[in-house]
C-alpha positions as CSV (number, residue, x, y, z in Angstrom):
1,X,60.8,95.7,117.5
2,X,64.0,97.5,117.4
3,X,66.7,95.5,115.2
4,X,70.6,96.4,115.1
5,X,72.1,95.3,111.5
6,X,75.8,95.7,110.5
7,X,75.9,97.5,107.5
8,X,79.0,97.1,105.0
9,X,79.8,100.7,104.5
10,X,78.7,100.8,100.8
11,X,75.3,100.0,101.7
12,X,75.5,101.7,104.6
13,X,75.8,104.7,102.1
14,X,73.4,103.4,99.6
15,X,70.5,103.8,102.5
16,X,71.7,106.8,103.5
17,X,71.4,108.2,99.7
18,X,67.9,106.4,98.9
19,X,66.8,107.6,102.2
20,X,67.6,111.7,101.2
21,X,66.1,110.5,97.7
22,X,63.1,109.0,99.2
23,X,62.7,111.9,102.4
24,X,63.1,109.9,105.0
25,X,65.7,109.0,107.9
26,X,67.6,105.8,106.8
27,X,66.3,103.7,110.1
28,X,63.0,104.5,109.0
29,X,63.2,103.7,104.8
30,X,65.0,100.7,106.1
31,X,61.9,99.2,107.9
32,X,59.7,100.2,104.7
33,X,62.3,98.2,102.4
34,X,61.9,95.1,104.6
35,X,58.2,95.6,105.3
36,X,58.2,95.8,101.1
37,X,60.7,93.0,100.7
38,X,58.7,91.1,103.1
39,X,55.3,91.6,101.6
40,X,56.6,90.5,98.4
41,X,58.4,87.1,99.5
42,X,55.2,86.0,101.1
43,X,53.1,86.6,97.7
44,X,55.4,84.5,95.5
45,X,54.7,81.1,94.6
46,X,56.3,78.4,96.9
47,X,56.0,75.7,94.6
48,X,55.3,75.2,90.9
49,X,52.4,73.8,89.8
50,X,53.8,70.5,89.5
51,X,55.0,70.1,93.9
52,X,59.1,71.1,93.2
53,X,60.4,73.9,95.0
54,X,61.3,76.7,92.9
55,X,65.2,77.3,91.9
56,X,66.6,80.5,93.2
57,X,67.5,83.0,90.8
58,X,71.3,82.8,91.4
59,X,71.4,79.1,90.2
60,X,69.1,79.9,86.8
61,X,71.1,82.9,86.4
62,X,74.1,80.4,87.1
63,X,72.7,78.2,84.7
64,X,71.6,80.3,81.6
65,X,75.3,81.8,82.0
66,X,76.4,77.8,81.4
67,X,74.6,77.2,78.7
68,X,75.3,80.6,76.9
69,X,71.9,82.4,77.0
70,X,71.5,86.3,77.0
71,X,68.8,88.5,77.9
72,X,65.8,88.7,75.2
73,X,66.3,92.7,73.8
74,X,63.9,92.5,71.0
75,X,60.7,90.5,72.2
76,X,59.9,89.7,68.3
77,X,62.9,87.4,68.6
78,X,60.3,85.4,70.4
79,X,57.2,85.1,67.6
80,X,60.0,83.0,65.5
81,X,59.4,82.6,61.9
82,X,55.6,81.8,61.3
83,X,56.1,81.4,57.3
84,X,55.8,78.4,55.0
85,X,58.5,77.2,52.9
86,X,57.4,78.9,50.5
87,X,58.2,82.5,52.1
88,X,53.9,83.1,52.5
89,X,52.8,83.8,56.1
90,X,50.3,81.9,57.5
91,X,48.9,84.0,59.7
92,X,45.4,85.3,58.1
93,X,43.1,85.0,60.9
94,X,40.3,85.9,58.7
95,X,40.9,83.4,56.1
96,X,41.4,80.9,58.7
97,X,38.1,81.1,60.5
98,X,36.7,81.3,57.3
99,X,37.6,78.4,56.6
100,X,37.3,76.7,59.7
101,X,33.5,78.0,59.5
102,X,33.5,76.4,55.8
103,X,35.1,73.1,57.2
104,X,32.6,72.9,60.2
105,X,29.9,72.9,57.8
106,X,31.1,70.6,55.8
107,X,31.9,68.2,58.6
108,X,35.8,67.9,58.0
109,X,38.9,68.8,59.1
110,X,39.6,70.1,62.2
111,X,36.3,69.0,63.6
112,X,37.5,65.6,65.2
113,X,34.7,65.2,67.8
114,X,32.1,64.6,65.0
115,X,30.2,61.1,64.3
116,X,32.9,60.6,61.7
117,X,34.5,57.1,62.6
118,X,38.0,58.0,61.4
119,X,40.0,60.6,59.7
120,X,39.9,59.4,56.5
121,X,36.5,60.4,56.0
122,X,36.8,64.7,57.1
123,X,39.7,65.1,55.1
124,X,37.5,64.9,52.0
125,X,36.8,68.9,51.6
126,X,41.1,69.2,51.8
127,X,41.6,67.4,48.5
């Protein structure tokens, strides 16, 4: 298929330089950015999980710009503060399989599914 696309001059020159970058003549780099382009449209998602179209990224860029939000720079940003009032951090996996282990064979908390008929009576080993 031969196509004839009208180019506004700066990316008319934008092909040209990725084309010299890339080795390749421009009307031939252009049919592997489409061919690329193309590929990946038709692996994306078209729904979300729950039926609704997805919104294009113009209108959630749109929207973050609205509501004030900037790009994430430090991912840690994103663990948010895991310790107690107290300024201790909670996050002793050991301890807390340790204790979950202690718990399970004790038949108490965190073990809803048991025989138990009620909470009252697993929270016992808390104190």
């Amino acid at each position: 298929m031969t196509l004839q696309i009208e180019l506004a001059p700066e990316v008319e020159q934008q092909l040209v330089q990725e084309a010299a970058r890339h080795g390749q003549p421009p009307a031939e780099y252009a049919g592997i950015l489409l061919k690329e382009s193309l590929t990946a449209a038709s692996s994306r998602p078209k729904l979300l999980p729950d039926g609704l179209p997805p919104d294009p990224p113009e209108q959630l860029l749109a929207l973050a710009a609205a509501q004030g939000v900037k790009p994430v720079t430090d991912p840690n940003l994103l663990l948010g503060d895991w310790t107690d009032d107290d300024g201790t951090d909670d996050t002793d996996v050991d301890a807390f399989l340790r204790d979950r282990q202690q718990w399970k064979w004790e038949g108490s908390v965190g073990f809803p599914y048991d025989d138990a008929p009620d909470c009252s009576t697993r929270r016992k080993a808390r104190g």
